[in-house]
N, C-alpha and C positions, 0 to 999 in steps of 0.2 A: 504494500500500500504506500504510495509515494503523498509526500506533502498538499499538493494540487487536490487529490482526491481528497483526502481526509478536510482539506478548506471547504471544499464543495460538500460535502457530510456535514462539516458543521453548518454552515450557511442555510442548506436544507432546515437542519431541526432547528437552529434559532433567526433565522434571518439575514438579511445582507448588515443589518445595524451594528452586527459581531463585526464587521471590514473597517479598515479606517478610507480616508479618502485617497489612497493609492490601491487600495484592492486588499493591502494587507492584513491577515488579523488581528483584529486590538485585542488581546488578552486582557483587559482591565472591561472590556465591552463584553465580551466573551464571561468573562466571570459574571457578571452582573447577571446574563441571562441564565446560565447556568445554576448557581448555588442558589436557587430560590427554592426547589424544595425534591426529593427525593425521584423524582418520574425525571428530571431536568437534567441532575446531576448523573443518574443513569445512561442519561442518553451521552452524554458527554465519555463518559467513562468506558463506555461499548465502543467506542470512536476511537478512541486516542489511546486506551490500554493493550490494545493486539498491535498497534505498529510500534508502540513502544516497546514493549516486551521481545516482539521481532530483532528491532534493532540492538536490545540489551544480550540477546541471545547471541547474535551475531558477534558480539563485540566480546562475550568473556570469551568463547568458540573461538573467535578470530586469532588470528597471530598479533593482532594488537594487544591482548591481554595474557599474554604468559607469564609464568613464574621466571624469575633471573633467578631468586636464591631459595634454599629452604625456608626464610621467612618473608617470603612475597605475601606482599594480602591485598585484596581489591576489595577495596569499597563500593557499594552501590548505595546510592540516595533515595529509597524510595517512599516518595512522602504519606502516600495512601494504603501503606501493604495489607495489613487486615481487612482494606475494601478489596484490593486487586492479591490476594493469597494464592492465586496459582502464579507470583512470580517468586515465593517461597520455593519454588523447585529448581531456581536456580540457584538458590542459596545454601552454602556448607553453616553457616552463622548467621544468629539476624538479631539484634540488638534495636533497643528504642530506647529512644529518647524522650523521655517524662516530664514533666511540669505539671505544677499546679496552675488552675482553670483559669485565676484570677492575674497569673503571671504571665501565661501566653496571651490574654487578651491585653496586658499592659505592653507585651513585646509588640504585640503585631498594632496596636495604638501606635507605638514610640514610632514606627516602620511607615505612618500616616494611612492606615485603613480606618475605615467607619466601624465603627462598636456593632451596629446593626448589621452588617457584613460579618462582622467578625463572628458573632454566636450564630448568624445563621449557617457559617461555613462549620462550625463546630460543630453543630447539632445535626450536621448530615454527616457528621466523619466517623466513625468508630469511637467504642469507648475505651479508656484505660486499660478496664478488664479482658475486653476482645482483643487490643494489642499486644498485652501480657501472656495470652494464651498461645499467641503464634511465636514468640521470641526465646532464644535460648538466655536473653541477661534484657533486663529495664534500669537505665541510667536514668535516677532523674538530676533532670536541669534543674535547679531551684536554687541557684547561687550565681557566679560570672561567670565570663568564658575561660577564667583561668579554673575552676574548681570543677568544671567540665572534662576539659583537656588533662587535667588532669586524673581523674576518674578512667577517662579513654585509654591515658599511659599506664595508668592501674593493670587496668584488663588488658592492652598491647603486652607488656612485660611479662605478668602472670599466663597468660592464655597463648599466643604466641610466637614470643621468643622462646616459651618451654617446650615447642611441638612444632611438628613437621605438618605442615597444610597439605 
């Protein structure tokens, strides 16, 4: 599924109002039609979770993502996995990242989203509990980015540098 299509898929389920004035997607327009209530955000997610996954497949598969040493690790970002769980079959490890309800909505304020956007993007995401159930470790954020990074070096150090991937 190349880009072109997946534009015309979305346009289809939300309108041409998702384009900016060069044809291209506005993802800030796109959200807005989107995240307004579960049938929306479905359609969205049937769209853009198979080419994504595609390409993410190709990429750890590919010769671009190989191992150099015994402690090679690849990261993958994937911000909705308890929505989209069969990308869990790509993964050796799957780790989340936690916060408290009152601290992500101050992060993504601080970032200039609307509070109204903000819990209604939440309240279509997965819970805590559903996240926690697909994961092998739950970090939570609930401090800086140093007390983070550090947590991560925690589990880098113990988990693997002591083991061969």
């Amino acid at each position: 599924m190349d880009d072109e299509l997946v534009i015309a898929q979305l346009t289809e389920q939300y309108g041409d109002d998702i384009l900016d004035a060069s044809g291209a997607l506005d993802r800030k327009r796109l959200a807005a039609a989107a995240f307004v209530g579960p049938e929306s955000i479905e359609g969205l997610n049937q769209t853009i979770w198979p080419l994504v996954k595609e390409r993410l497949a190709d990429l750890l598969l590919g010769q671009s993502c190989t191992q150099t040493s015994e402690n090679s690790l690849t990261v993958v970002e994937v911000a909705l996995l308890a929505e989209a769980s069969d990308f869990c079959d790509l993964a050796d490890y799957i780790i989340a990242i936690s916060a408290p309800t009152a601290l992500r909505i101050e992060r993504a304020l601080a970032r200039g989203m609307d509070r109204a956007d903000i819990e209604n993007r939440m309240a279509l995401q997965a819970t805590d509990t559903e996240r926690a159930a697909i994961c092998d470790l739950v970090i939570v954020n609930d401090s800086n980015l140093e007390a983070l990074y550090a947590q991560l070096d925690y589990w880098y150090d113990s988990f693997v540098n002591g083991r061969l991937l």
